[in-house]
C-alpha positions as CSV (number, residue, x, y, z in Angstrom):
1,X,7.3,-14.1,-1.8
2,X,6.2,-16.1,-4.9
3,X,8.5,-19.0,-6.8
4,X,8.9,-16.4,-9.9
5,X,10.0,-13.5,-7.5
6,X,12.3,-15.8,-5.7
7,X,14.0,-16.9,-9.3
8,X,14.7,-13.4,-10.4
9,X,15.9,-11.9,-6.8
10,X,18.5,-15.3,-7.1
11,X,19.6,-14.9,-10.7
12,X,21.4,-12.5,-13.2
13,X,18.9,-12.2,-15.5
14,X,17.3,-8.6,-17.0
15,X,14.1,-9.2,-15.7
16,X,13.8,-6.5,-12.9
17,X,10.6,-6.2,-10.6
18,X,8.4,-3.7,-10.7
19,X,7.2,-2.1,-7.5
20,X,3.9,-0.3,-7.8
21,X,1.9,1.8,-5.0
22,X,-1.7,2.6,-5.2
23,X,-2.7,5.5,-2.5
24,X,-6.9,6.3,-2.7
25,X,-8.4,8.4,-0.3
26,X,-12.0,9.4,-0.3
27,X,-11.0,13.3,0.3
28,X,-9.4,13.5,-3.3
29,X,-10.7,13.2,-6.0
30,X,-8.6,10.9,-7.8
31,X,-6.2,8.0,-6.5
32,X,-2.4,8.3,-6.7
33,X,-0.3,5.8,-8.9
34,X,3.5,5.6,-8.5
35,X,6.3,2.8,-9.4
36,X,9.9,3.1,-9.0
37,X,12.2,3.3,-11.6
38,X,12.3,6.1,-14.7
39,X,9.5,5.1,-16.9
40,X,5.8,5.5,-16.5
41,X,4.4,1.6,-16.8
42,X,0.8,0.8,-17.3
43,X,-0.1,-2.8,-16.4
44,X,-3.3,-5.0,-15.0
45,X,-4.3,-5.2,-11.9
46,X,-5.5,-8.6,-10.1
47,X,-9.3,-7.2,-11.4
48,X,-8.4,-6.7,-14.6
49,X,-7.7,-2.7,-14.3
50,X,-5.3,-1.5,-16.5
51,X,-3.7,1.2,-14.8
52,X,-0.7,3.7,-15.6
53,X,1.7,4.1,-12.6
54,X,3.8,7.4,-12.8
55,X,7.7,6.9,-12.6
56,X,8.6,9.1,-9.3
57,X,11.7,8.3,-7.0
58,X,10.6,6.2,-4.2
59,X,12.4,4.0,-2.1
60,X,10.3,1.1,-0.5
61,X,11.5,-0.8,3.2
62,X,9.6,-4.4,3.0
63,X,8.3,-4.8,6.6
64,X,9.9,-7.8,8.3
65,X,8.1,-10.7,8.7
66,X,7.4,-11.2,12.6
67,X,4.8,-12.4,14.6
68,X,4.9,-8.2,15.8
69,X,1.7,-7.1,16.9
70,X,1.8,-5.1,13.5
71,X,4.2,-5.1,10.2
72,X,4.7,-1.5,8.9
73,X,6.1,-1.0,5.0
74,X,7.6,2.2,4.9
75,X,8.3,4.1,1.9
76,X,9.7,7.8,0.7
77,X,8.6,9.5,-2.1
78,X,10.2,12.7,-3.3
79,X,8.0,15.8,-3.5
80,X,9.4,18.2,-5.7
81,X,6.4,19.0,-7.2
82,X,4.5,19.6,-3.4
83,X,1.4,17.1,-5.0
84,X,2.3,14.8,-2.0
85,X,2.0,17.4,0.7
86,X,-1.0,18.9,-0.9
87,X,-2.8,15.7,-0.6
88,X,-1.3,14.9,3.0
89,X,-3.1,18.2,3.7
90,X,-6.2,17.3,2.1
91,X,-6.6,13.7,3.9
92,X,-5.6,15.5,7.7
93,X,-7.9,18.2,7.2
94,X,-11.1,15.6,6.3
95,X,-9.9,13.4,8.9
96,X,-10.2,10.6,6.5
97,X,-8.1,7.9,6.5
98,X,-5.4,7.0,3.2
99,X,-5.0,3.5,2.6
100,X,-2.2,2.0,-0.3
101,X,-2.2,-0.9,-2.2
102,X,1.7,-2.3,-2.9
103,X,1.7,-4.7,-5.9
104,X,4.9,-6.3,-7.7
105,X,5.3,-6.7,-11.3
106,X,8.5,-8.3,-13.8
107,X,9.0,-6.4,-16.6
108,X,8.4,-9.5,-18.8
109,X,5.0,-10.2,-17.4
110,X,2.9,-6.7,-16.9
111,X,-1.0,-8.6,-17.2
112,X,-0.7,-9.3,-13.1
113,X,0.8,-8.7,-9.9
114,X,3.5,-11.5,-9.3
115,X,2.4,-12.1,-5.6
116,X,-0.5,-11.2,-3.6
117,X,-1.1,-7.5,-3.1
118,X,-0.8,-5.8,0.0
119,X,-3.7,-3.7,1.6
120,X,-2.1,-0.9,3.9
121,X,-3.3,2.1,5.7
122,X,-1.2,5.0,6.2
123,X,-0.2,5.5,9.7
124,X,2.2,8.2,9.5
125,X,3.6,10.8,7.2
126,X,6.7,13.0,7.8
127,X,7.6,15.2,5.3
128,X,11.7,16.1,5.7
129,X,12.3,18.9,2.9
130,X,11.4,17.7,-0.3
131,X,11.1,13.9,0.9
132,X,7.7,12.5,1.7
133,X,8.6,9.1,4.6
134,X,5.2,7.4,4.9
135,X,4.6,4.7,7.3
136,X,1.7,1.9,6.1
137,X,0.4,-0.8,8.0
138,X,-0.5,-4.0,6.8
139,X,-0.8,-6.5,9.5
140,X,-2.7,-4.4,12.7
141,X,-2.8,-7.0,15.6
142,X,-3.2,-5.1,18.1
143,X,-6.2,-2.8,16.7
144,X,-8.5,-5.9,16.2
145,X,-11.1,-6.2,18.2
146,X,-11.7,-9.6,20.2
147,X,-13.8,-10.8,20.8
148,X,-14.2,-10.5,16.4
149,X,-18.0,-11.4,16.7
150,X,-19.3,-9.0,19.2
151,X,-22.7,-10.8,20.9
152,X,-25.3,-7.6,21.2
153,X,-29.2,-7.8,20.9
154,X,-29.2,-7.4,17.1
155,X,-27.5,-10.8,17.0
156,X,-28.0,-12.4,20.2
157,X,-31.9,-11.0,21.0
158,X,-32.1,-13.2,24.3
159,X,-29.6,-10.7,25.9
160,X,-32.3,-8.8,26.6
161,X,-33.6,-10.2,29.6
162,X,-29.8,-11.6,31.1
């Protein structure tokens, strides 16, 4: 967590933070922007985007930090209006994967995200009446590869002959 996100999680102040979630998926044809609170907020992102995030009523559950072979961030969004489903449909039946994008924001400062985004993909959605719970990993251990550099004959053309 940053200094300034530290300072207004310890103080009284009216400065509250701003939790944004990008979701883009190849099989729609547009990307999904939501924040919590009641009012639509357009800010920059950390590549100069200025982007509108829809108010909706999401909760967000920070993943602990571990050494865990993965850190999941779960969040629920409510789905009165079935868009969420609709695109949970369109994503399963591509068999593409959804991938988010968590930024925070103060309300004082709007021109960049106050810490480092995080880059998730979607591992799991359950959908419990008009509640959407989505499950995002950020930090996937234990799908990785190793070794990361894989030796074949492309890279290695000696291998060949061994």
């Amino acid at each position: 967590m940053s200094q300034i996100l530290r300072e207004v999680n310890a103080s009284v102040g009216n400065n509250p933070i701003i939790r944004t979630l990008e979701l883009t998926c190849t099989a729609w044809d547009s990307s999904v922007f939501i924040c919590n609170g009641y009012e639509d907020q357009t800010v920059t992102d950390e590549n100069g985007r200025v982007i509108t995030f829809e108010a909706a009523n999401i909760a967000i559950a920070l993943a602990a930090k571990n050494n865990k072979g993965n850190q999941t961030l779960a969040f629920g969004v409510a789905d009165g209006s079935g868009e969420v489903s609709q695109r949970v449909d369109q994503s399963v039946d591509a068999r593409i994967r959804v991938h988010a994008i968590y930024r925070t924001y103060l309300e004082s400062n709007k021109e960049a995200p106050q810490e480092a985004p995080y880059y998730l993909s979607v591992a799991a959605v359950n959908m419990k009446g008009i509640i959407a719970q989505i499950q995002a990993i950020f930090f996937n251990m234990l799908g990785v590869a190793w070794p990361r550099n894989l030796y074949t004959t492309n890279v290695a053309p000696g291998l060949r002959w061994i």
